[in-house]
C-alpha positions in Angstrom: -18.5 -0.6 -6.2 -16.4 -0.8 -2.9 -18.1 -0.6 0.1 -14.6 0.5 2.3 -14.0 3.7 2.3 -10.3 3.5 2.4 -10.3 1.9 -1.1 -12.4 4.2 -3.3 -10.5 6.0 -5.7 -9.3 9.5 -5.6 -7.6 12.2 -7.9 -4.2 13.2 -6.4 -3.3 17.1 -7.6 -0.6 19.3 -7.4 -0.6 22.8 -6.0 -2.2 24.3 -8.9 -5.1 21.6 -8.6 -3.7 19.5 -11.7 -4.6 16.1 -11.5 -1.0 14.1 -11.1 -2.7 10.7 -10.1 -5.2 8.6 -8.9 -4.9 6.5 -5.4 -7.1 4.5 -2.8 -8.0 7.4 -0.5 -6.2 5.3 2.0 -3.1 6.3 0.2 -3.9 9.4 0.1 -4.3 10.0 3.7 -1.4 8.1 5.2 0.7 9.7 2.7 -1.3 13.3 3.1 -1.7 13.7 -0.4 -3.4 16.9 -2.2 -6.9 16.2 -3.2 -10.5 17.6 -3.5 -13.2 18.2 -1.5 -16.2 19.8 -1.2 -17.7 21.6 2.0 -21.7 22.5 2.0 -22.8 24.6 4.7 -26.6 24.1 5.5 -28.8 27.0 7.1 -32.6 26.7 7.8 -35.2 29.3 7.3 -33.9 31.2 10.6 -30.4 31.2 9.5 -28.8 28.4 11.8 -26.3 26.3 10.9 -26.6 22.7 10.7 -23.6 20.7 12.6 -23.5 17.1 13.2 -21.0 14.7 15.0 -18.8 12.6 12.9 -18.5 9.1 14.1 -15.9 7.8 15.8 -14.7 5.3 12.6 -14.1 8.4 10.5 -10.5 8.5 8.7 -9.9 11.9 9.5 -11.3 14.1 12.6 -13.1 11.3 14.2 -15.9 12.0 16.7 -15.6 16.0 16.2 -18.2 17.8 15.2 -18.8 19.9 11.9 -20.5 22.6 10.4 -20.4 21.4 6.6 -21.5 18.4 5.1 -19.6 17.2 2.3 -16.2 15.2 1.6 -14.0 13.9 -0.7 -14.3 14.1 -4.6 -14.4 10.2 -5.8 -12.2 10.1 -9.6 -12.9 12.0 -12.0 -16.0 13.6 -10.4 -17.1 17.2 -10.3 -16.7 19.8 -7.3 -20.7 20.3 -8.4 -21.8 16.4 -8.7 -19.8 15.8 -5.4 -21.8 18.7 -3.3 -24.6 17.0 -4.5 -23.8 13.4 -3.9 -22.7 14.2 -0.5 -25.6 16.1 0.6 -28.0 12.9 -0.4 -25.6 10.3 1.2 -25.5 12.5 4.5 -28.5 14.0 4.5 -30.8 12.3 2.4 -31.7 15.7 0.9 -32.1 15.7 -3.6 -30.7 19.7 -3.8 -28.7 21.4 -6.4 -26.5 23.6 -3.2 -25.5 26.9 -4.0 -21.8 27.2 -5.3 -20.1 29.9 -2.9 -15.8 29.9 -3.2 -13.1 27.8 -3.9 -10.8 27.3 0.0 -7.8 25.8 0.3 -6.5 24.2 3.6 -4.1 21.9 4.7 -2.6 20.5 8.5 -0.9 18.1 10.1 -3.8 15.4 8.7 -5.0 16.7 5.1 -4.0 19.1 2.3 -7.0 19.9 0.4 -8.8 22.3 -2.5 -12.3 22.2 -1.8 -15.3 24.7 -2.9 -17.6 25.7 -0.5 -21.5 25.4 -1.2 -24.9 26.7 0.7 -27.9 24.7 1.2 -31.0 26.2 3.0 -33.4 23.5 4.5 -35.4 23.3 7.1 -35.1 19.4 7.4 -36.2 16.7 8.8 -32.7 14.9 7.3 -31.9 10.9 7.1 -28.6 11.1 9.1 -25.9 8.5 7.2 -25.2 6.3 10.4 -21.6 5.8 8.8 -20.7 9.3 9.0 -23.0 11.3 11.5 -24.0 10.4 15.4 -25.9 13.2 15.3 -27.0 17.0 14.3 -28.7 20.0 15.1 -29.3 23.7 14.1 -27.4 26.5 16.0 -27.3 29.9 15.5 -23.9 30.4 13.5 -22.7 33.3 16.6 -22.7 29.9 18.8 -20.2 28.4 16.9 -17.4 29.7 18.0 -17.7 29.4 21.9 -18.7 25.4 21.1 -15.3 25.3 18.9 -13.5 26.6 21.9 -15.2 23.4 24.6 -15.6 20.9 22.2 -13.7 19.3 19.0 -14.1 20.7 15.9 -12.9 19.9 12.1 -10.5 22.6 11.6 -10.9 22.8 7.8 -14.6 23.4 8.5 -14.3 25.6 11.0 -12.0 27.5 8.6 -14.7 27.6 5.9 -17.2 28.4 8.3 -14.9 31.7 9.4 -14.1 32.6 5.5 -18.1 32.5 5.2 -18.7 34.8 8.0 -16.4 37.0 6.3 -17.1 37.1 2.9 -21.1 37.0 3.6 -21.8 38.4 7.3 -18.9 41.1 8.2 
């Protein structure tokens, strides 16, 4: 198994989340390809939100922070074994999370369908030194006022708001 990133393989789709290829993820970001990801947001027993700070050798939205775990979908992998694989690589947690909705998003850097997941832990985590500087807990009303002073991961942040919505309006 490869140990850089920017080789691992990833399932390209098209629009309707067909699979139409499979590329180095490197590939797939210079040439913003459509893939799949998978976003887990992570509450503790007094409903904040977990963010973290990605590091600053990240491929995409490096040094912002983030209020979802989670990431790309290696080949031929489910939306359900990624969630899970992500959450053990970044948090060091073993958790089946919660399957919430599928999101869609794409900008300037990414073009993505992703499904959105829900852990609820208290911690303490094993932060991946690859991926996260640091986290902490916030209360989710905070997390818009931070978004505004500090850099965020749109795609999250737009996961985050559909979540408010769907499960707090």
């Amino acid at each position: 198994m490869t140990t850089d990133p920017g080789e691992e393989l990833v399932d390209v789709i098209d629009d309707q989340g067909r699979i139409v290829d499979t590329l180095p993820r490197r590939e797939i970001r210079r040439r913003r390809l459509g893939h799949r990801c998978v976003y887990v947001l992570v509450f503790n027993s007094k409903g904040e939100l977990f963010i973290h700070l990605r590091t600053p050798t990240k491929d995409v939205y490096p040094s912002h922070w983030d209020v979802c775990v989670g990431g790309v979908l290696a080949a031929g992998e489910s939306f359900d074994a990624a969630a899970r694989r992500e959450v053990a690589e970044e948090l060091g947690l073993d958790v089946d999370p919660d399957r919430l909705f599928p999101f869609h998003y794409s900008d300037a850097s990414t073009a993505v369908q992703g499904m959105v997941y829900r852990v609820a832990h208290d911690g303490p985590f094993q932060l991946q030194p690859e991926e996260i500087v640091r986290g902490e807990f916030v209360p989710p009303q905070d997390v818009p006022g931070r978004a505004a002073q500090e850099p965020f991961c749109p795609d999250a942040l737009s996961v985050f708001m559909e979540y408010m919505r769907r499960f707090h309006s």
